[in-house]
Each structure stands twice: as structure tokens, then as C-alpha cells.
N, C-alpha and C positions, 0 to 999 in steps of 0.2 A: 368020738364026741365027748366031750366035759361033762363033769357030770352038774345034775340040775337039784335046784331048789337046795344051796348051802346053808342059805341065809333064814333065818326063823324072823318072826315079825317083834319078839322080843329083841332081837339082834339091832332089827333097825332102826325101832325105837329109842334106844338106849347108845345108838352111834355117835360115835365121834367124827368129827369132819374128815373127808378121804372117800376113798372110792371103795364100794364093796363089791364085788362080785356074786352074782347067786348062779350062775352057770348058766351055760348056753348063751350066751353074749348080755343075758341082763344085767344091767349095773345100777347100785344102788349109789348116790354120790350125796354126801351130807356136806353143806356149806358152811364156812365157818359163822354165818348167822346165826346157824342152828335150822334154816330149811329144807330140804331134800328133795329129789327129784329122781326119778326112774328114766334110764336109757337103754335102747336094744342097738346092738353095736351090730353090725349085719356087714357081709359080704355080697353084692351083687356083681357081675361081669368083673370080679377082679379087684373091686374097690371097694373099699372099707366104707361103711354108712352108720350115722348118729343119728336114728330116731328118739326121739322124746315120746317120754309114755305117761306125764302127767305129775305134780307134783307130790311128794309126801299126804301132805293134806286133802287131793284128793282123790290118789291113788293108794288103794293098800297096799300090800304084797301079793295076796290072792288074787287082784286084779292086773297086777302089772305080770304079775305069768301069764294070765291068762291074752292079755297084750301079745306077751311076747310068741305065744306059742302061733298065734294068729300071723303073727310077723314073718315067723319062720317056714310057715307054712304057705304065705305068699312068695314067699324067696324061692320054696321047695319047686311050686310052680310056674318057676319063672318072671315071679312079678316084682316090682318094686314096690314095697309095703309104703313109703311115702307118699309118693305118685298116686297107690292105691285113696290112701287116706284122704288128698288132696280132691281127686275126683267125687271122691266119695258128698263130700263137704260140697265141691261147686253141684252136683247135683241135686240133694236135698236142700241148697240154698234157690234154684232153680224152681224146686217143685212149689217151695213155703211162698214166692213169688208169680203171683199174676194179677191182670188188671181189677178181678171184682176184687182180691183184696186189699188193693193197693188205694181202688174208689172208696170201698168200704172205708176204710180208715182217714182216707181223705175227707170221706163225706161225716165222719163222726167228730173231726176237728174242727170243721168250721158249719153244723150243724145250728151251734146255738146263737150264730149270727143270723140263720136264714128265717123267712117270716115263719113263724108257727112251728119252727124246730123241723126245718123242712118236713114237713107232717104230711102234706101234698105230695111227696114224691117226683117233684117235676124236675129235681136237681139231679136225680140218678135213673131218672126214668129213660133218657137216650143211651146209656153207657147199662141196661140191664142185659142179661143173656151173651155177653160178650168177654168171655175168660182166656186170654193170648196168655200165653208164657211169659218172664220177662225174657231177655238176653242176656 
């Protein structure tokens, strides 16, 4: 295995556009803008893979290892750290979603239309106790 952590966060700060390597497939790449970007270069079943691990600005160096060790440790187990990431995301977008707060927010939007700042509760009173998932 390569060896790990080449790169110092003074290094990267102070880089020139081109690709850095900090080992174990992290790659530091500065653009000729002057913006930067963290990449885990990964092998799964045989084929080479480009995850993104967040940009300069809001990735550190202590973070984009920490990325990456997580990465490789999906790989270790057989998983695809993308796929992983992917799921990860439709889930918690899954959970942040259901109808009371979907009503809630509906009912805060058009509120100061209804008589008396719907103060009555009669606009959300059929649609209470009823939390579905979205899809």
C-alpha cells in the first residue's frame, strides 16, 4: 500500500494548479482559478472510481482523510462508497419528509390569508395525527 498523509495543509494551501497526491488514492487537484477540490480515486470489482469529497473551502485536509479512510473502509467491505453516499442522502431526504410537515409549512404559507390567521384550526384540523412518509 502507498504510503499515507504526504501532503501538509500548508502544502495545499500554498499549491499550484496540478494534481497532488496525499496517498492511498486521496488526491488533492488545484484549478487554474485558484479553487481546489478533494478526490478518492478507489477501485471497486476491477474498475477504477472518482469520488468527490468536497471542495477546498469546505473541506480541510483533516477532513478529506477522514473521508477518505471511511471510503476505503466501504471498499474493504465490499461496498461502493458512492452508492453508499447516494443512499445515504435518499434516506435522510426520505425521513426530513412527511405529510405533517409538509401541511405544516403549507399551512404557514397561506395562514395570513385565512380568517383570523387560521387561529380556529379548522384548516388543519382533518389532516392532524396523519404522518405517511413521502415517496
Amino acid at each position: 500500500m502507498s504510503t499515507l498523509n504526504k501532503l501538509s495543509a500548508l502544502q495545499v494551501h500554498n499549491s499550484k494548479p496540478g494534481k497532488y497526491n496525499d496517498g492511498g488514492g486521496l488526491w488533492f487537484i488545484r484549478r487554474k482559478d485558484g479553487g481546489g477540490q478533494w478526490i478518492l480515486r478507489l477501485t471497486m470489482h476491477g474498475r477504477r472510481r472518482e469520488m468527490g469529497l468536497g471542495s477546498e473551502s469546505e473541506v480541510g485536509l483533516k477532513e478529506a482523510r477522514r473521508h477518505a479512510d471511511a471510503g476505503r473502509a466501504l471498499v474493504r467491505e465490499g461496498k461502493d462508497p458512492i452508492k453508499e453516499r447516494e443512499r445515504q442522502r435518499r434516506e435522510a431526504a426520505r425521513e426530513a419528509c412527511n405529510l405533517a410537515d409538509v401541511t405544516a409549512d403549507c399551512f404557514d404559507a397561506r395562514k395570513a390569508g385565512l380568517k383570523n390567521d387560521g387561529k380556529a384550526a379548522r384548516w388543519m384540523g382533518p389532516l392532524e395525527g396523519h404522518s405517511r412518509p413521502c415517496a
